[in-house]
matplotlib code that plots the C-alpha trace (Angstrom):
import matplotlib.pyplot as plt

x = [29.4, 29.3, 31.8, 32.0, 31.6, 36.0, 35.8, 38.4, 36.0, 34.2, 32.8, 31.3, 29.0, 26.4, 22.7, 20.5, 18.1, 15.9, 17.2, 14.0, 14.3, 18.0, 17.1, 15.3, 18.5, 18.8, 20.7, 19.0, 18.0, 20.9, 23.7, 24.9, 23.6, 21.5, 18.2, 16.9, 13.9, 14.3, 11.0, 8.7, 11.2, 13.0, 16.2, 19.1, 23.0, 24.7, 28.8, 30.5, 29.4, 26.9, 26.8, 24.9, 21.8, 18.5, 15.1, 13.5, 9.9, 7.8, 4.8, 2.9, 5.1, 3.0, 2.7, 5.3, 6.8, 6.7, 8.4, 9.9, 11.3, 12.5, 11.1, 13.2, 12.6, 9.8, 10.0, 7.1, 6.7, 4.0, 2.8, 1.1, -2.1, -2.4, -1.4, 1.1, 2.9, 4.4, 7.3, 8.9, 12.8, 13.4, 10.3, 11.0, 7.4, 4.8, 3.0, 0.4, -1.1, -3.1, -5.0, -5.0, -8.9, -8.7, -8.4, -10.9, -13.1, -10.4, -9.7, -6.0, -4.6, -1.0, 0.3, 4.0, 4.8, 5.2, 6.4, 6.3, 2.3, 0.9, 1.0, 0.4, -2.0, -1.8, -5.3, -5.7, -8.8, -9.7, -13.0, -13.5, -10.8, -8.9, -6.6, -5.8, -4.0, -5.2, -3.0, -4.0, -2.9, -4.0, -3.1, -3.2, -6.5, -8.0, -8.5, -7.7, -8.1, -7.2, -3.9, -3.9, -6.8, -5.7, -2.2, -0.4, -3.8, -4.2, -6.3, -6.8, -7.4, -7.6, -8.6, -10.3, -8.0, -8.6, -7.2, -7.4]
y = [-2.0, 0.8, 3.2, 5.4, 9.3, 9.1, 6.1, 4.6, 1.9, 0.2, -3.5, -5.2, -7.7, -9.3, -11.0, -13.0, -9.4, -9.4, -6.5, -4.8, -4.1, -2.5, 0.9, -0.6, -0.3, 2.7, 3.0, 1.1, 3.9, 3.3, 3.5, -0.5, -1.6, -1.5, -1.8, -3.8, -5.0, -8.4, -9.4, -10.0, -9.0, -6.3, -7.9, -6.3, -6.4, -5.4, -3.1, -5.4, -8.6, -8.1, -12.0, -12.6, -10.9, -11.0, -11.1, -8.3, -8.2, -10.5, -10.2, -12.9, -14.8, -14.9, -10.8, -8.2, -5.0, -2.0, 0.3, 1.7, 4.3, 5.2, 8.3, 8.4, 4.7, 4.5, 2.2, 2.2, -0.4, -0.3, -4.3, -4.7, -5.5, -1.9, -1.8, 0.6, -1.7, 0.7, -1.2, 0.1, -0.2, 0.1, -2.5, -4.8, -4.8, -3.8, -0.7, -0.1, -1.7, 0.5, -0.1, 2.6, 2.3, 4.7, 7.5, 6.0, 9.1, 10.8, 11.5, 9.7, 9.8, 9.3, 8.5, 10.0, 9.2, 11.9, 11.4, 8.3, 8.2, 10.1, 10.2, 13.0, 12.0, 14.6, 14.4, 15.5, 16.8, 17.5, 19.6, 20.6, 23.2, 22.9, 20.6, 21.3, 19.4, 19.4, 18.2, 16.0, 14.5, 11.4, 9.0, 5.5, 4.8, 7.4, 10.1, 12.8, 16.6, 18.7, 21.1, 22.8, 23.1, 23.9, 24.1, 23.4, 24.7, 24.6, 25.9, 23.8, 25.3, 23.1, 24.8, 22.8, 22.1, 21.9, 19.8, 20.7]
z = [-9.3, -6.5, -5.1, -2.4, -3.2, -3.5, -5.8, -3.5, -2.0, -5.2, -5.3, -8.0, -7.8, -10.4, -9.9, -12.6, -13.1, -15.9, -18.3, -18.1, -13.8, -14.9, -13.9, -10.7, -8.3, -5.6, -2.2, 1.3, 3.7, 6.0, 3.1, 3.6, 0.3, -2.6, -3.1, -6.3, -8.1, -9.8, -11.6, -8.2, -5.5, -3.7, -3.3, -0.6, -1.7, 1.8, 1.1, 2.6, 1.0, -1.9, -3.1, 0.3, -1.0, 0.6, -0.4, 1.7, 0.1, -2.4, -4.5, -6.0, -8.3, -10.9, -10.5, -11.8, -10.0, -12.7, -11.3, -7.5, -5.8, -2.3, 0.0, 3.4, 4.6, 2.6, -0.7, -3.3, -5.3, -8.5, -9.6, -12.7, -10.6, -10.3, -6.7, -4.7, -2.0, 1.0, 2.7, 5.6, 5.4, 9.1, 10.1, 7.6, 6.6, 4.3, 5.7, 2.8, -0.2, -2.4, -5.6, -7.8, -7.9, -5.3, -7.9, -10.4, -10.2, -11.9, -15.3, -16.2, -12.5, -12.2, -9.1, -7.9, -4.5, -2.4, 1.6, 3.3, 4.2, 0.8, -3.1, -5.1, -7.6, -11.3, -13.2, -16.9, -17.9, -21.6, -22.3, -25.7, -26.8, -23.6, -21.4, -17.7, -14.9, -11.4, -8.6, -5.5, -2.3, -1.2, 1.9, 1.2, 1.9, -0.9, 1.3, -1.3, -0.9, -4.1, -4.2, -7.2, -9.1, -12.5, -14.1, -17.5, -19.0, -23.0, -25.1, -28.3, -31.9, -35.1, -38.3, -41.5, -44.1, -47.4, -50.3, -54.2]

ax = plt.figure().add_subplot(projection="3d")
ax.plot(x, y, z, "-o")
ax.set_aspect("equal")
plt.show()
């Protein structure tokens, strides 16, 4: 079900969505519908008439999307071939596809996106008795220039213990 910010226009509509894509539903760039993720698709239900959904983008049917997210008319969608698709609201077409590879020089990069052409990519490092993050920006081809170089930094103390 949606509603306007008034609640006074609300419609409800259901789709066969696996329970685990649930959370996968956010607003089309425009405001005429919903975006959602159903197993290997990003599926559109328009305001006026949400039982004539569309298909707007596909991945291999054999392949899973993860997880997505919307910047501007930008939606990122994560498969569980360890690729980033880009796809372009407006266009109607995918703009980017990026293996996370791209940050394998990296120690336990997670990828946020970030604007419609770049992902901020958060690295953990753990030497010894400490733990830092650095923070990096990267387009989608792996070009990636550091921002922050440490942060969140821990030091880490264990002392023996002993049992009588």
């Amino acid at each position: 079900m949606y509603t306007d910010i008034n609640g006074e226009y609300s419609r409800q509509f259901s789709t066969n969505t696996n329970l685990f894509d649930r959370n996968l539903v956010f607003w089309a760039p425009n405001s005429n519908g919903v975006l959602l993720i159903n197993e290997n698709n990003l599926e559109y239900y328009p305001l006026i008439n949400p039982e004539k959904n569309t298909i707007m983008f596909s991945i291999k049917k054999e392949d899973k999307i993860l997880t997505a997210s919307r910047i501007g008319n930008s939606i990122f969608i994560f498969d569980d071939n360890d690729y980033w698709h880009v796809f372009d609201y407006e266009s109607q077409k995918e703009v980017a596809r990026t293996p996370i590879s791209i940050a394998d020089e990296l120690n336990n990069p997670k990828f946020i996106p970030w604007t419609a052409g770049e992902f901020l990519i958060e690295e953990t490092i753990k030497n010894n008795d400490e733990q830092l993050n650095r923070l990096w920006v990267s387009d989608f081809r792996g070009n990636k220039k550091i921002i922050m170089e440490a942060y969140n930094k821990l030091k880490i103390e264990t002392k023996e213990l002993r049992v009588n």
